[in-house]
N, C-alpha and C positions, 0 to 999 in steps of 0.2 A: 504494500500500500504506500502511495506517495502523499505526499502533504506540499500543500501549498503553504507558505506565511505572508507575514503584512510585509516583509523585509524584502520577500522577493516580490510581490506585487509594486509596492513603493521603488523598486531599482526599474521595473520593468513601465511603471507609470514616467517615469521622469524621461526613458528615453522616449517613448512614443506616445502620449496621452491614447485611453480607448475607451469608449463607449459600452462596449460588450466584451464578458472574458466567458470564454469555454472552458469548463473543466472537464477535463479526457478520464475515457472512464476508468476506474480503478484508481481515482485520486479524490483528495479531501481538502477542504477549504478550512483554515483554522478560522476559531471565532475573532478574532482579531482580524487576520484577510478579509472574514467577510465584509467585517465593520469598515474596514477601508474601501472595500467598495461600494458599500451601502452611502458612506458620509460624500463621494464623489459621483452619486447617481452611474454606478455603472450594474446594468444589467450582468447578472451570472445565468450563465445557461450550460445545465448540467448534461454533457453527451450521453447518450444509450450504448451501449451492448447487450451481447446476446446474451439468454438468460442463462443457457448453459457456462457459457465465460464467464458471468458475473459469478455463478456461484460455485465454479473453480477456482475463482480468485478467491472469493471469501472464505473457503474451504484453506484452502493454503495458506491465507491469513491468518490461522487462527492455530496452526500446525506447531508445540512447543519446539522444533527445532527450527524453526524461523522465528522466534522469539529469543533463544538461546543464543543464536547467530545475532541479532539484530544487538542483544546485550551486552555481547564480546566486543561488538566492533564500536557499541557507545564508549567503552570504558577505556579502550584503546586509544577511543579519538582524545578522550577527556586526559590518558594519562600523556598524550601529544604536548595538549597546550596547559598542562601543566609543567612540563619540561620548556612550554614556550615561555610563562612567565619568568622563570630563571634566567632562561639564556636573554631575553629582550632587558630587566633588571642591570644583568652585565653587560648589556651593551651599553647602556645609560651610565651606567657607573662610569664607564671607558671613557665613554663621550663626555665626562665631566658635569653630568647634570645628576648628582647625588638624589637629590630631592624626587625629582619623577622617578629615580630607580627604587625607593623607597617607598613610594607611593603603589609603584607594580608590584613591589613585593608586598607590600600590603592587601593587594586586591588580588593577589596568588591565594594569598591563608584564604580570602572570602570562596574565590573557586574551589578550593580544598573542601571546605567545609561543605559545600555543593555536592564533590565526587563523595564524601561520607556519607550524605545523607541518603543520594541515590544506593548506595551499597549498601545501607543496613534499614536499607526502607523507611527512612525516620523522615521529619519536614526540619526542613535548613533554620541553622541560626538566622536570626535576623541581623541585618547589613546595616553598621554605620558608620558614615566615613566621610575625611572632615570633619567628623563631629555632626553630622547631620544623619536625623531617622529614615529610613526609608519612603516616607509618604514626601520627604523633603526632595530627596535625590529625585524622585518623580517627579514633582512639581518643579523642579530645577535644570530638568533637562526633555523636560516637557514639548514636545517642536524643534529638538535641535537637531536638525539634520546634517551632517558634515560628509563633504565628496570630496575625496582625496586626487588629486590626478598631478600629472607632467608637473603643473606650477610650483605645487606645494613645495617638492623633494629641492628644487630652486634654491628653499628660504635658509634663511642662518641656520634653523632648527627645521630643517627636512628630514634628518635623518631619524630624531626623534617622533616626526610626526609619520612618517614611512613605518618604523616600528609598530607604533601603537595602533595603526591602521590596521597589519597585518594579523595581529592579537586580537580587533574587533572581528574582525574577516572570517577567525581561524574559528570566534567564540558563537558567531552565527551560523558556523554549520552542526552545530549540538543541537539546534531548535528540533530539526524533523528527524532528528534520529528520533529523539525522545516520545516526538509526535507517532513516530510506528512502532512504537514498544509499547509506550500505556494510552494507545489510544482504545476509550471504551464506545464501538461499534453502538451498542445500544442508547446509550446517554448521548452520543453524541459530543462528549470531551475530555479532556483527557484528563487520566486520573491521577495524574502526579502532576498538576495544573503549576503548584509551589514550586518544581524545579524547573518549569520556564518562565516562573515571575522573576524568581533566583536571581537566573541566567540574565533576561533583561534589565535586572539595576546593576550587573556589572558591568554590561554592554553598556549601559549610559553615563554610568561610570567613567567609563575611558570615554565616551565621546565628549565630556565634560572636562577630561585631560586634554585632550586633542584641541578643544576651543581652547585652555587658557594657549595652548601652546601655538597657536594661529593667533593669540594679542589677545582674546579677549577678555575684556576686564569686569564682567558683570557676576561672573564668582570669584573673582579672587580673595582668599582668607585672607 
């Protein structure tokens, strides 16, 4: 089963604006995608397949060694970019900017805390950082949407902002793993919803790194 997110809607919105999106069958609309299509008036029109296909697929879906397999390859991607928090940490340290390497290594422990909870089935510590609650970091990075490209890598601080980009990048392909592991067919969502709220206040986390480090000065401590 595939999943759609707001993340790849919103990449996919920004190069072409569209009116109508098709979802192909054997694929799922997160509740968040849809909400982005819904706030943009775009029509969703969900493809058919055959009945026999459809419920080969879902038979197969639902098969524990295609859950076994799906759980391997999350925990592998997670112990990736947790080896990625380290190594981008010491590149910041190299590059002489202590403070952000400090700050990554900080929002390492919060991802850590993330891969514990997924492995012993428990719901994640709660995230504060800066000194701010979690309802804060939401409301704080609320619409920031940041597009790295050619210019950026340019600036004094490229290389810093090429890092953290690639850490955002690595930490947004965890969404649809997650999404085809506990996703619950019947309800309609997924049942470890906490480990992709998680996931997104670290992801806006760093995109809130990424602005000061582009100048901006409307959170600086």
């Amino acid at each position: 089963m595939k999943f759609i997110t707001e993340m790849e809607l919103r990449d996919l919105y920004k190069t072409e604006p569209f009116t109508t999106y098709v979802l192909e069958p054997a694929t799922k609309i997160t509740p968040g995608a849809r909400q982005f299509l819904v706030d943009r008036r775009v029509t969703l029109v969900q493809a058919q397949c055959s009945e026999s296909k459809k419920q080969n697929t879902d038979e197969s879906d639902k098969t524990p060694a295609r859950q076994h397999w799906g759980t391997l390859r999350l925990r592998k991607r997670m112990d990736y970019i947790d080896s990625l928090f380290l190594l981008i940490a010491a590149e910041l340290l190299n590059a002489g900017d202590a403070v952000l390497s400090e700050e990554v290594l900080a929002l390492g422990k919060c991802f850590r805390n993330l891969q514990h909870a997924e492995r012993e089935n428990t719901s994640p510590d709660n995230i504060q950082f800066w000194g701010w609650s979690e309802d804060e970091i939401k409301k704080r990075s609320d619409n920031l949407e940041i597009e790295i490209s050619e210019f950026h890598i340019g600036l004094a601080n490229g290389k810093e902002i090429a890092l953290l980009n690639h850490l955002r990048a690595s930490l947004r392909e965890v969404e649809p793993i997650l999404l085809e592991i506990f996703w619950d067919e019947e309800k309609q969502v997924c049942s470890r919803q906490e480990l992709i709220d998680t996931l997104y206040l670290i992801i806006n986390i760093l995109c809130i790194m990424m602005w000061k480090c582009l100048g901006g000065q409307k959170w600086q401590r």
